[in-house]
C-alpha positions as CSV (number, residue, x, y, z in Angstrom):
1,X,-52.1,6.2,113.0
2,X,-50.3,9.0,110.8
3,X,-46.6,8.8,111.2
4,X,-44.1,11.7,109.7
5,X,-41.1,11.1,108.0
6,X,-38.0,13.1,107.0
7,X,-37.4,12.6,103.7
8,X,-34.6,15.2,103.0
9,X,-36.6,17.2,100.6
10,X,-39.3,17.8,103.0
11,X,-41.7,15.4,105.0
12,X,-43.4,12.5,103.9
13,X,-46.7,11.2,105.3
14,X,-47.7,7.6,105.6
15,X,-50.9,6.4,107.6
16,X,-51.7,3.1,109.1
17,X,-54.7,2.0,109.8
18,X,-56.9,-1.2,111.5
19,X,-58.7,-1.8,108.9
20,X,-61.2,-4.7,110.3
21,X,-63.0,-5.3,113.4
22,X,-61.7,-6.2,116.4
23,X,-57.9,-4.8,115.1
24,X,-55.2,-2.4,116.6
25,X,-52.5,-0.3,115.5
26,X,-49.1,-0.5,118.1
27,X,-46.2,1.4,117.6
28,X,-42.7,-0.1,119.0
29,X,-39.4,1.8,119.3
30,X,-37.4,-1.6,118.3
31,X,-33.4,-1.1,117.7
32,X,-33.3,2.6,116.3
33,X,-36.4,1.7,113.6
34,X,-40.0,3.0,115.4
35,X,-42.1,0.0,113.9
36,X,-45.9,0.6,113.4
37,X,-48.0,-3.0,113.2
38,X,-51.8,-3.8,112.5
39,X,-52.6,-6.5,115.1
40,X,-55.5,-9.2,115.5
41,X,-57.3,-9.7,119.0
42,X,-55.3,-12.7,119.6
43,X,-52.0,-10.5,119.0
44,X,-50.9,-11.8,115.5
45,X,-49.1,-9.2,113.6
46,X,-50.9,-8.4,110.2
47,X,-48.7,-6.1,108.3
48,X,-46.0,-3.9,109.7
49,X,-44.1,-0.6,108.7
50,X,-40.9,0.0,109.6
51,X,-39.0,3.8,109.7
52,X,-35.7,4.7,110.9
53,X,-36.0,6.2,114.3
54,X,-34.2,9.4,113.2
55,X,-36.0,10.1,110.2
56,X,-39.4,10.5,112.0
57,X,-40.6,13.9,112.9
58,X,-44.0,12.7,114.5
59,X,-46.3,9.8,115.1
60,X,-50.0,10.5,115.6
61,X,-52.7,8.6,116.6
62,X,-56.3,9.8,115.5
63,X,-59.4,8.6,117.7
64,X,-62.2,7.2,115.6
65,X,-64.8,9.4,114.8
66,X,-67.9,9.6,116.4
67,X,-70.2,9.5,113.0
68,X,-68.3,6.6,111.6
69,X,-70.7,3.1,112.2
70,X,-69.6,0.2,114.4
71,X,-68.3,-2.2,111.9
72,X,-68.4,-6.3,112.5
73,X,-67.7,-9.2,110.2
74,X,-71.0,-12.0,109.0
75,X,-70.6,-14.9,110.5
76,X,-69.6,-17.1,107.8
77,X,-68.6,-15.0,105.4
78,X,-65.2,-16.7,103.7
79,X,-63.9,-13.6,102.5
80,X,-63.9,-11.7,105.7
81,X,-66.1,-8.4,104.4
82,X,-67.7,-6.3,107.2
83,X,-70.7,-4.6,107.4
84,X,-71.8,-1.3,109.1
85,X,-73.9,-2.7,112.0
């Protein structure tokens, strides 16, 4: 997710991405802020960014690409690194 903001001077870019397996990115219009949260399966947040609603030119959302791997965690593995399967 790549969201645009007005930062007076120009526009500022910031991206947001699911970074493990099994994650998602949402994107909320919650009291005049658009907030932009990594979520588990289960639905617990991870991290969230938070812009004011009128400060943001655009929010894009970029399909994953078709020669990235599948990625999926070892069984096991305390420190939760993935591996391209």
């Amino acid at each position: 997710m790549e969201v645009l903001v007005d930062v007076g001077a120009g526009v500022e870019r910031f991206e947001i991405e699911a970074r493990r397996a099994g994650r998602r990115v949402e994107v909320a219009n919650v009291r005049k802020t658009v907030e932009v949260t990594e979520v588990t399966r289960s639905g617990t947040p991870v991290r969230t960014a938070r812009f004011m609603a009128a400060k943001v030119v655009a929010v894009v959302e970029h399909p994953a690409r078709a020669d990235e791997a599948p990625v999926r965690s070892r069984p096991g593995d305390p420190d939760g690194r993935s591996e391209a399967v």
